[in-house]
NUPAFI-102882 format. One record per residue (C-alpha): residue number from 1; z, y, x. Coordinates in nm, 3 decimals, always signed. Example, Ala and Ser with C-alpha at 12.3 -4.5 7.8 and 13.67 -1.06 7.14 Angstrom:
> 1	+0.780	-0.450	+1.230
> 2	+0.714	-0.106	+1.367
% end
This chain:
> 1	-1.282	+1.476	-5.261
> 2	-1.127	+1.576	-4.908
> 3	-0.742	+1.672	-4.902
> 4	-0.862	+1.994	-4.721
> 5	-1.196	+2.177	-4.779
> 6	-1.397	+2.480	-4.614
> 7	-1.473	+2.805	-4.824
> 8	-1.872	+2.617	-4.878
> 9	-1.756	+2.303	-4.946
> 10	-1.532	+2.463	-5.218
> 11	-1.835	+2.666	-5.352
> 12	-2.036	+2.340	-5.405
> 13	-1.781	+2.145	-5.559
> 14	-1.726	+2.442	-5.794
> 15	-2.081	+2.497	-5.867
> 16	-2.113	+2.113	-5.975
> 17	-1.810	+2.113	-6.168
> 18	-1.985	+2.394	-6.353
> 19	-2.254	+2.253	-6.419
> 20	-2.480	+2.391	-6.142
> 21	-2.742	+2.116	-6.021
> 22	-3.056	+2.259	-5.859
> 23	-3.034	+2.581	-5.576
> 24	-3.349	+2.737	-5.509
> 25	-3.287	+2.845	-5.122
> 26	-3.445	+3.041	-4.826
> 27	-3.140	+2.991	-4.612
> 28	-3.038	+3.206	-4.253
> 29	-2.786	+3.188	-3.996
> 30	-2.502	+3.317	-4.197
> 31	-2.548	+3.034	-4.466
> 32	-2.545	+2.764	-4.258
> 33	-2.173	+2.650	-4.315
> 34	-2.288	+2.635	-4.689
> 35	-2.649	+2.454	-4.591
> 36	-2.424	+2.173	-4.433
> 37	-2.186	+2.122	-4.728
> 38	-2.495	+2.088	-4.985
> 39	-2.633	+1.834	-4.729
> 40	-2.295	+1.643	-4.766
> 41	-2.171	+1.669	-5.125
> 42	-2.384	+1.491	-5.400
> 43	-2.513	+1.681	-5.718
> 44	-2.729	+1.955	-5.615
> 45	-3.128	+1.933	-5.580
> 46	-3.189	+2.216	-5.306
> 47	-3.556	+2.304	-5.323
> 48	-3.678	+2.570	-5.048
> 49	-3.873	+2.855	-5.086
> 50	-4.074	+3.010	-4.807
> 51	-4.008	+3.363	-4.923
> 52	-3.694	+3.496	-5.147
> 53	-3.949	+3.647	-5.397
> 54	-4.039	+3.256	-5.473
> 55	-3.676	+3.173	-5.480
> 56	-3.569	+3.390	-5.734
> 57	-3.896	+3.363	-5.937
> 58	-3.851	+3.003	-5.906
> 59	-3.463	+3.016	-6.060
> 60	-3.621	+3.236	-6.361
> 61	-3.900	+2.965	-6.457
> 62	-3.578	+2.671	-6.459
> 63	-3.362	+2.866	-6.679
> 64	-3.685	+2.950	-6.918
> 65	-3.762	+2.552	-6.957
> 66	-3.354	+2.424	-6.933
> 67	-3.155	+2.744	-7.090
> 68	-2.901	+2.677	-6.769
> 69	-2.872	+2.833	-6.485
> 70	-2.989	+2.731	-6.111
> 71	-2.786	+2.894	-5.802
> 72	-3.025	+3.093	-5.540
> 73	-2.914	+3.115	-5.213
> 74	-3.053	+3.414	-5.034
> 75	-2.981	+3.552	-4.634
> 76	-2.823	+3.858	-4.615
> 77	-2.930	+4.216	-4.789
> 78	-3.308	+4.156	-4.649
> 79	-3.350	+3.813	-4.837
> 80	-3.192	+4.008	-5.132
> 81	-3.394	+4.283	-5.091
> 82	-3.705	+4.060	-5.121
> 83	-3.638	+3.871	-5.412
> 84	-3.535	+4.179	-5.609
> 85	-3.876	+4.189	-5.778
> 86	-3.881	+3.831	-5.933
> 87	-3.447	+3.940	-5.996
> 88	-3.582	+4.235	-6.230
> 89	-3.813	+4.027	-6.406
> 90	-3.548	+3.741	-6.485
> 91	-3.305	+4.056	-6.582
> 92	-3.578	+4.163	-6.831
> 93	-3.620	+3.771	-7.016
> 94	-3.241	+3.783	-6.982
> 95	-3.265	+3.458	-6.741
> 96	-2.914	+3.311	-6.641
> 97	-2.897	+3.263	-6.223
> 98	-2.635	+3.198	-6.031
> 99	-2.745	+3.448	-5.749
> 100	-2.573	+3.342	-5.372
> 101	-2.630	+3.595	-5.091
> 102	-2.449	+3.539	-4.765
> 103	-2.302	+3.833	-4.535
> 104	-2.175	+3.821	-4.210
> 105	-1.803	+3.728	-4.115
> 106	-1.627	+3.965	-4.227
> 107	-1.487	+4.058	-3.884
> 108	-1.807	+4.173	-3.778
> 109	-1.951	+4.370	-4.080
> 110	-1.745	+4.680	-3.898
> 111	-1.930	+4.670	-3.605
> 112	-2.304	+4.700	-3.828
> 113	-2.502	+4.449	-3.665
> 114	-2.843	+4.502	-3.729
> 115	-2.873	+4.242	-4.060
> 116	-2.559	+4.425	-4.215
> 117	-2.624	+4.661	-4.533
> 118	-2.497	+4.754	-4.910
> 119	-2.545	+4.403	-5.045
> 120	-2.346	+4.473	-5.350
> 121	-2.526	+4.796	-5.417
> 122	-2.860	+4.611	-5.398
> 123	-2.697	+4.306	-5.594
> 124	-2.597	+4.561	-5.854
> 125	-2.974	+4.722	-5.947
> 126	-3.018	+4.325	-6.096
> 127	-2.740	+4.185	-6.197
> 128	-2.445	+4.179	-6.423
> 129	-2.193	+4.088	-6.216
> 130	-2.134	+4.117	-5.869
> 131	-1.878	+3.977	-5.649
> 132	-1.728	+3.921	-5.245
> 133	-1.508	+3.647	-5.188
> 134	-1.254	+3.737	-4.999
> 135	-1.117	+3.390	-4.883
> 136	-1.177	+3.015	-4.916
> 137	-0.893	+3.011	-5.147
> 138	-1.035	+3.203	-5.400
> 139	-1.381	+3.127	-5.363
> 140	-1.386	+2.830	-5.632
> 141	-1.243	+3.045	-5.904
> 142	-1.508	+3.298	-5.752
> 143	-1.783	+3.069	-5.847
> 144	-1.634	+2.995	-6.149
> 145	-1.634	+3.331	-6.295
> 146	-1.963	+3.387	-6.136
> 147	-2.122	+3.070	-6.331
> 148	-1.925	+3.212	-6.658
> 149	-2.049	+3.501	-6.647
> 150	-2.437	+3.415	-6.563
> 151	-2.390	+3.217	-6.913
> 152	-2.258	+3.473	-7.128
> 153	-2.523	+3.501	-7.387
> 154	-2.877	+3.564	-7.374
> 155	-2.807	+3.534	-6.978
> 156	-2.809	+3.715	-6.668
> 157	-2.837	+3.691	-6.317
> 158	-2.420	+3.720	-6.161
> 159	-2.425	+3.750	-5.791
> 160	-2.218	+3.618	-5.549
> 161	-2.165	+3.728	-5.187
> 162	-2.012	+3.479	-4.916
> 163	-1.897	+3.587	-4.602
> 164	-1.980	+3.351	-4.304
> 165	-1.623	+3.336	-4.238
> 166	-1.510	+3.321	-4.605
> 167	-1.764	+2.985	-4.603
> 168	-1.662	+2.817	-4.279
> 169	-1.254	+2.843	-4.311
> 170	-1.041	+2.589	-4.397
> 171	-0.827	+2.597	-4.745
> 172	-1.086	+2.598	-5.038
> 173	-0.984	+2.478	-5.398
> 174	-1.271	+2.368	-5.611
> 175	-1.178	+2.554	-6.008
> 176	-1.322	+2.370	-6.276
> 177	-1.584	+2.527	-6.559
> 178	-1.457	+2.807	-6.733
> 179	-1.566	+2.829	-7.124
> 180	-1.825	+3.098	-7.237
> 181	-1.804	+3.214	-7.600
> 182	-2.029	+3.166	-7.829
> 183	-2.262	+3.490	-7.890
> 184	-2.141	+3.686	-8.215
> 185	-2.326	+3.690	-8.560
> 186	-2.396	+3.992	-8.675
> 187	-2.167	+4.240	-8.929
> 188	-2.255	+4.209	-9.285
> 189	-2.388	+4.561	-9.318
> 190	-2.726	+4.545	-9.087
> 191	-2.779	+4.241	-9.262
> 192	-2.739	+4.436	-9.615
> 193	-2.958	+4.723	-9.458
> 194	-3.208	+4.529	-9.336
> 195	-3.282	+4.353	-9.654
> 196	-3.304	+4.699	-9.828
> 197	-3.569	+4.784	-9.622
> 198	-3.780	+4.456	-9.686
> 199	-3.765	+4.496	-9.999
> 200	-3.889	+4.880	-9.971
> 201	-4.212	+4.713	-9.847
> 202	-4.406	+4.810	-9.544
> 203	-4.159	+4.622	-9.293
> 204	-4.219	+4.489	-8.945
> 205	-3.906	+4.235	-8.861
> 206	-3.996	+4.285	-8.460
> 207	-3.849	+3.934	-8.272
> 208	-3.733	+3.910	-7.900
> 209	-3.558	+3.665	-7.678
> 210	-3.493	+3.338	-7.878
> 211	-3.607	+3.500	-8.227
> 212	-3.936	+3.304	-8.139
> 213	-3.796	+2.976	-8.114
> 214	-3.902	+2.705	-8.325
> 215	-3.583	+2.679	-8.478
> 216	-3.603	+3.098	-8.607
> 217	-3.936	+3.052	-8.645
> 218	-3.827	+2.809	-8.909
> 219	-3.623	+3.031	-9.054
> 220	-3.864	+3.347	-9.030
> 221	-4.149	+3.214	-9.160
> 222	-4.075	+3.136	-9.508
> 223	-3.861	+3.438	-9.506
> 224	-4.216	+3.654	-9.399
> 225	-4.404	+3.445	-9.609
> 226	-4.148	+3.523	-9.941
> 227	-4.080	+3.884	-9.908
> 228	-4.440	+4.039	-9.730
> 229	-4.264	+4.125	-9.421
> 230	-4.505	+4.135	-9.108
> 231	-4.366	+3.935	-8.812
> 232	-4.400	+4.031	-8.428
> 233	-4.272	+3.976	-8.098
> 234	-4.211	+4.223	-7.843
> 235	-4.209	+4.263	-7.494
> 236	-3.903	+4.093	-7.411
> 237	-4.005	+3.755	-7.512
> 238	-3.976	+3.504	-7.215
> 239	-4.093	+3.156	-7.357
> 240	-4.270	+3.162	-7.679
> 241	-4.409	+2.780	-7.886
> 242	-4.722	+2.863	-7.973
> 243	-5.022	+2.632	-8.106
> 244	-5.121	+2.404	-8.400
> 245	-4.795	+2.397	-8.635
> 246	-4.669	+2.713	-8.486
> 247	-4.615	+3.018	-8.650
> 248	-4.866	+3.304	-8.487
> 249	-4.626	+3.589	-8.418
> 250	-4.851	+3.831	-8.228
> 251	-4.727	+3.992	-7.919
> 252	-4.664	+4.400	-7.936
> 253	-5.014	+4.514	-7.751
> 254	-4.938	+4.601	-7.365
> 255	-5.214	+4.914	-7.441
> 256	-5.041	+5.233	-7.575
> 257	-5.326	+5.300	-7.800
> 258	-5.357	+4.944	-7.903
> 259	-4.982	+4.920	-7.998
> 260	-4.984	+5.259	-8.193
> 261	-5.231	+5.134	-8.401
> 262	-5.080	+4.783	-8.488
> 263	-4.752	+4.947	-8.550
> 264	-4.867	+5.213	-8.760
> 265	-4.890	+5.067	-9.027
> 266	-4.523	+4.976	-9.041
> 267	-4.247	+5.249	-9.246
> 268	-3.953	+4.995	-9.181
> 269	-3.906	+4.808	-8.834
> 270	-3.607	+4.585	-8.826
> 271	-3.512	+4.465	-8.471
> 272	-3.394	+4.100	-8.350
> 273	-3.242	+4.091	-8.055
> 274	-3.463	+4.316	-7.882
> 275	-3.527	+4.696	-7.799
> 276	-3.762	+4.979	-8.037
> 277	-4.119	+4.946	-7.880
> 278	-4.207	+5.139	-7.577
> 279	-4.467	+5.180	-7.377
> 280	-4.482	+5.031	-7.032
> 281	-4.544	+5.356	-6.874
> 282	-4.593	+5.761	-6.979
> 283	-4.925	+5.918	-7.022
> 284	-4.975	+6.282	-7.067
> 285	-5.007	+6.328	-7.433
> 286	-4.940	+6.017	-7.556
> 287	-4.538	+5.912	-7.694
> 288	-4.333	+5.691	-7.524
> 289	-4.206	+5.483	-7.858
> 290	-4.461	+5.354	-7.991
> 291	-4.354	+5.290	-8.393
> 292	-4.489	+5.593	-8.597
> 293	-4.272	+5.903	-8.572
> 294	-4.120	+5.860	-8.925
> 295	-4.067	+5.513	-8.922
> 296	-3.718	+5.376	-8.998
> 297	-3.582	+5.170	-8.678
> 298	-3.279	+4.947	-8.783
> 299	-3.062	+4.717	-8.567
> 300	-3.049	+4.370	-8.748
> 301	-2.879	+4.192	-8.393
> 302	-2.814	+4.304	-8.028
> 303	-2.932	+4.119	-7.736
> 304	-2.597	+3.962	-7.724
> 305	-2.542	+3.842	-8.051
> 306	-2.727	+3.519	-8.248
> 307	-3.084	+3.549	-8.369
> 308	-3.016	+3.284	-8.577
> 309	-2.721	+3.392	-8.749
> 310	-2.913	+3.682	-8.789
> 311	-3.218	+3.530	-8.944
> 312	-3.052	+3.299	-9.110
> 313	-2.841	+3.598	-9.251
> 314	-3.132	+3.813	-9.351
> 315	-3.269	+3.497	-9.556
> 316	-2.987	+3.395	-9.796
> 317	-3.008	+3.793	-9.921
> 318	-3.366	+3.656	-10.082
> 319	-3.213	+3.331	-10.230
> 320	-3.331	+3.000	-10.165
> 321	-3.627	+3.024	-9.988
> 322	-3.957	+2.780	-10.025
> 323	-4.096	+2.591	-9.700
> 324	-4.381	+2.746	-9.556
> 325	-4.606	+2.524	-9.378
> 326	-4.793	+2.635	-9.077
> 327	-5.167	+2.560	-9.217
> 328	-5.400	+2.364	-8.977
> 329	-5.666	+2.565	-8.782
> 330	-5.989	+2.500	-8.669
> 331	-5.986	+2.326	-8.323
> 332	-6.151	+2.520	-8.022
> 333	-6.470	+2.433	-7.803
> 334	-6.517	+2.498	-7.411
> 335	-6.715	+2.759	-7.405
> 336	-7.067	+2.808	-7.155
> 337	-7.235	+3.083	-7.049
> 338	-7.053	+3.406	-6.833
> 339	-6.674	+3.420	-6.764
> 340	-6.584	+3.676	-7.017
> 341	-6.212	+3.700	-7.155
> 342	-6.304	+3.552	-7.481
> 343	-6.465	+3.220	-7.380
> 344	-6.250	+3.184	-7.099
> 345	-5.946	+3.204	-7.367
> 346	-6.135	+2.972	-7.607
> 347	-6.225	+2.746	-7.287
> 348	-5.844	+2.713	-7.170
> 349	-5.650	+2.669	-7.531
> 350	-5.925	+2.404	-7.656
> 351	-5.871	+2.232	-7.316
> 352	-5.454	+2.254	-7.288
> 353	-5.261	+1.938	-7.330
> 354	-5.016	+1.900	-7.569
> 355	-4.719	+2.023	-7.483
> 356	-4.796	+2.240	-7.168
> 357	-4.584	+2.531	-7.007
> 358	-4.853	+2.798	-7.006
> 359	-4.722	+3.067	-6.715
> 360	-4.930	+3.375	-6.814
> 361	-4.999	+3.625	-6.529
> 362	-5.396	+3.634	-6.627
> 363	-5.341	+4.035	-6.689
> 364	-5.701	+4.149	-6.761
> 365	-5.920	+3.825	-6.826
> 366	-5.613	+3.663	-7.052
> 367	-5.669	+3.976	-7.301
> 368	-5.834	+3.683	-7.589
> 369	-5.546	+3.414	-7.530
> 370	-5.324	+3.604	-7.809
> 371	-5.650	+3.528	-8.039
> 372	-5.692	+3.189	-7.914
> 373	-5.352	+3.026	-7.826
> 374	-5.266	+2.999	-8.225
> 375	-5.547	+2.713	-8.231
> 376	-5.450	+2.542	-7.909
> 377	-5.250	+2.209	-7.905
> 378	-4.855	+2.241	-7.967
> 379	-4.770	+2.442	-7.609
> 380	-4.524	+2.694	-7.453
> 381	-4.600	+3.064	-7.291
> 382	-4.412	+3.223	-7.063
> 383	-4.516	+3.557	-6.905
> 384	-4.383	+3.798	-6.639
> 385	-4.148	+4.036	-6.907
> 386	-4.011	+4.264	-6.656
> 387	-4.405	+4.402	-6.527
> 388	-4.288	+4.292	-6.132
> 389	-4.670	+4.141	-6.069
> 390	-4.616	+3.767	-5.792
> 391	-4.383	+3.667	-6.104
> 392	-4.613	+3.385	-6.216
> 393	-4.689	+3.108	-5.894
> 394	-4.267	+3.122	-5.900
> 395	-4.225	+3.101	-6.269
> 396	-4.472	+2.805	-6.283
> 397	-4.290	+2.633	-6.013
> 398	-3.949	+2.679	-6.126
> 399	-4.082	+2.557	-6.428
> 400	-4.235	+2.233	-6.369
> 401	-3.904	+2.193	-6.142
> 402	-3.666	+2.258	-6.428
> 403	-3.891	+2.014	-6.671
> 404	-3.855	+1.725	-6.446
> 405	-3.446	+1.830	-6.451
> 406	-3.450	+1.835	-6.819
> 407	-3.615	+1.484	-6.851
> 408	-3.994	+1.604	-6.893
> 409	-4.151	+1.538	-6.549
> 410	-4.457	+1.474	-6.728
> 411	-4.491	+1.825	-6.855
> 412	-4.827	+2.019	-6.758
> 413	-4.788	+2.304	-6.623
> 414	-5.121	+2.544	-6.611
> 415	-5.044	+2.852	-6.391
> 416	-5.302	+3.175	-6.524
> 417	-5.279	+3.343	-6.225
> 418	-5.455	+3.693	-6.121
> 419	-5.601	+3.693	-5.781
> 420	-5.412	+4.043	-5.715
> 421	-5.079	+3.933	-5.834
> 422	-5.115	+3.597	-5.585
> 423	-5.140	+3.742	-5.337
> 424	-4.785	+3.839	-5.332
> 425	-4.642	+3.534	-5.380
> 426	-4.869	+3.266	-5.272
> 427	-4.602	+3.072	-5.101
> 428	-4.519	+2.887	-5.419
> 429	-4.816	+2.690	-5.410
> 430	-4.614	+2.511	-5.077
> 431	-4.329	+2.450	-5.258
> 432	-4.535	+2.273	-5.543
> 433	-4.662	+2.058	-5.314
> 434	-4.405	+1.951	-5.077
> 435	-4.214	+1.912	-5.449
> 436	-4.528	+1.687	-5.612
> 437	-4.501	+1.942	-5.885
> 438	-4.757	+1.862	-6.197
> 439	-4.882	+2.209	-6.165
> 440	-5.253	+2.349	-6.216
> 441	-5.338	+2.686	-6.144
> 442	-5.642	+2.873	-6.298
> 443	-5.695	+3.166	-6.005
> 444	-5.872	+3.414	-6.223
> 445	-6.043	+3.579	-5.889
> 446	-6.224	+3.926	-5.984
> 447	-6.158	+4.060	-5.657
> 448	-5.958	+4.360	-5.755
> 449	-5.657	+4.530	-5.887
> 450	-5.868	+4.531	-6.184
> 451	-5.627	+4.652	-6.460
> 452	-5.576	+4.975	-6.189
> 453	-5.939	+5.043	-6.287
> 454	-5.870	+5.062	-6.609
> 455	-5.561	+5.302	-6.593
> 456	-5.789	+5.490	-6.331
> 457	-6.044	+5.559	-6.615
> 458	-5.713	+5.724	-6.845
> 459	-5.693	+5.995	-6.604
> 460	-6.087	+6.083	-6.666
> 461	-6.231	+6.056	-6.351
> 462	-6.447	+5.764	-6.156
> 463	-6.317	+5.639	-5.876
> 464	-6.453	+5.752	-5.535
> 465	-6.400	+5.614	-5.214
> 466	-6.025	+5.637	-5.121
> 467	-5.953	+5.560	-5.466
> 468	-6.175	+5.256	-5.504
> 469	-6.051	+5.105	-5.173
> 470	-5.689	+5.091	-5.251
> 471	-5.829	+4.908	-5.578
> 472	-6.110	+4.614	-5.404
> 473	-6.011	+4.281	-5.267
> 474	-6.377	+4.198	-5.123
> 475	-6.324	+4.363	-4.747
> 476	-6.258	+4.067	-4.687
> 477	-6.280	+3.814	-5.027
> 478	-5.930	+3.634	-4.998
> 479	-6.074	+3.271	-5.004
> 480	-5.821	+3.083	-5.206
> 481	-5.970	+2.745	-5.157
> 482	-5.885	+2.773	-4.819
> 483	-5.521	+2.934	-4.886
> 484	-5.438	+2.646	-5.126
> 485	-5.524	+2.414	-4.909
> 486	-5.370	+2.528	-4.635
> 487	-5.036	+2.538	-4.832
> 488	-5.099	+2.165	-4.901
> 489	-5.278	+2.208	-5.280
> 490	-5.613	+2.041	-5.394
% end
């Protein structure tokens, strides 16, 4: 390590020590100091996206498959700006990224050049932490804290602004990793409540975040299985096993109507780690939680605290609890005849290989893969949590990316991607090639915004013309055969 070091070459050094080792980038003038000291200094995979809403979708998919952060670096409050969309979904699966947007020198942010605006009040709408270095001195301890606090438990995305100047000065220190606690168990009375409410019967135990892992799901399924508690997952789950072996732990429906019904049936709901169920959006006439009106909500753990403390917790109030094995299901077919969402979900799991990352953006044809998945081979789902549609191409790129990081470069990853939702992000498919990524995408082409149909019809009228135009893909028929290969895919 040099005797002196610039602001960037500080920042790297610090982000290695910390166990930073991939940056997705889409890189500008400002960050060029910083481009030339990740050229120089070992330990960091840079991977480039072509747009920052890749970039940051790409950094959610590698925390999903490694559970550690990657660093983004992003130009300015316009590269911010568009990567915010892929930043709200990895702030809704609670996604750890270590989030670096350059500014201009600090001398010249007075004189508002045309790039300069509020990066830290964009920064803020996404993440959980925001910070300017002021000088290279400080800027290791900077990323330190910055890494530390993208960590803290589930995750988040902690942003980091570097000023051109900050980056190209002499006198940086590289700080070593700071420790992140452990997340807390939780206090001895929601886990006395929330056994009085099993046993008063009727009781959903709802699961996000890592409530669905295979390690709670060992824990919550003989716990279901002994007491008659229901199990689900909500909304918040990022990466879910699913598959032969695999507890089926149904998703909350995305359809108000749909998730009234499977909820009503429920007096108790006990929460793990996630939010009561609401509805993606308000109709007129219809509530916006979406348990029944009388039904008891309890807190068992917070986002922030251990879902398997809390599970774990919840059991030992039953006694010892007997193993419940997963029984095996009947294997699943391709299907012939008419793409229709049930034999196209049949077709898929019956054809997955084991052990797949399954990125999920299929919106309306993927409606059977809940039905289906349970009978697949052993695989993983991921899906877009925060509703921000282009999340998926990213996802399964950062994905296959972070596999190959954690050892797995083998790992499949099939991409069920809606033709309306590519569209915004189709870049990825370059990056998964100049990358060699192992990376199949399904595009589920219908030609439309087809779920807008659908939410159309709630308002009780047909579409006419205006409304059906800003709803069609067909004037022209994006011809994806010819977009994938011109981003280098088969």
């Amino acid at each position: 390590m040099p005797e002196t070091m610039t602001g960037a070459e500080a920042l790297v050094h610090s982000l290695v020590a910390s166990g930073i080792d991939t940056c997705f980038a889409n890189p500008g003038t400002s960050e060029m100091h910083f481009v030339a000291a990740l050229d120089r200094i070992p330990g960091i995979r840079c991977v480039l996206g072509l747009q920052e809403n890749v970039v940051t979708g790409m950094a959610d998919g590698y925390f999903r498959v490694t559970g550690r952060p990657a660093a983004t670096l992003l130009h300015c409050g316009p590269g911010l700006a568009n990567g915010l969309a892929n930043l709200h979904n990895a702030r809704r699966a609670d996604s750890a990224i270590v989030n670096i947007v350059g500014d201009h020198a600090t001398f010249h942010l007075p004189h508002d050049a045309p790039l300069t605006s509020d990066i830290a009040g964009l920064a803020r709408t996404v993440s959980s932490q925001v910070h300017s270095s002021r000088s290279p001195q400080e800027i290791g301890g900077d990323t330190a804290r910055t890494v530390a606090a993208a960590r803290r438990y589930p995750g988040s995305t902690a942003t980091l602004i570097l000023p051109a100047d900050v980056s190209w000065s002499e006198g940086g220190e590289t700080a070593a990793a700071l420790p992140v606690p452990p997340p807390a168990a939780p206090d001895a009375l929601a886990l006395r409540t929330a056994a009085e409410m099993i046993r008063a019967g009727d009781c959903l135990i709802l699961l996000g975040g890592d409530a669905v892992s295979l390690e709670a799901q060992a824990i919550a399924g003989p716990l279901a299985a002994a007491t008659g508690a229901t199990l689900m997952a909500s909304f918040t789950v990022s990466r879910q096993p699913m598959g032969q072996g695999r507890l089926d732990i149904p998703k909350v429906p995305y359809p108000v109507d749909m998730a009234i019904e499977a909820l009503a049936p429920f007096r108790q709901v006990i929460l793990v780690n996630c939010p009561p169920p609401v509805g993606f959006f308000g109709y007129p006439g219809k509530p916006s939680l979406l348990c029944r009106p009388d039904a008891r909500v309890h807190v068992l753990s917070r986002v922030e605290e251990c879902p398997l403390a809390a599970l774990r917790g919840l059991a030992e109030a039953f006694g010892p609890l007997p193993p419940h094995e997963v029984a095996e299901r009947p294997p699943l077919c391709p299907g012939t005849g008419p793409i229709e969402p049930m034999g196209f979900a049949e077709t898929v799991c019956a054809l997955l290989p084991e052990n797949a990352l399954v990125i999920d953006e299929s919106i309306t044809l993927g409606i059977g893969l809940p039905a289906a998945s349970p009978r697949a081979l052993p695989h993983e789902r991921l899906t877009v949590t925060g509703g921000a549609i282009g999340g998926g191409l990213p996802l399964a790129t950062g994905a296959a990316i972070g596999a190959a990081m954690a050892g797995r470069p083998d790992r499949r990853v099939i991409a069920l991607q809606a033709d309306g939702s590519a569209a915004y992000t189709m870049q990825a498919l370059w990056t998964q090639a100049r990358e060699t990524l192992p990376v199949t995408t399904l595009l589920l082409s219908n030609r439309s915004y087809a779920i807008l149909l659908g939410e159309y019809a709630k308002v009780g009228a047909a579409p006419g013309p205006t409304a059906f135009g800003m709803m069609e893909l067909d004037r022209p028929a994006l011809d994806w055969c010819g977009l994938a290969r011109g981003m280098g895919v088969e």
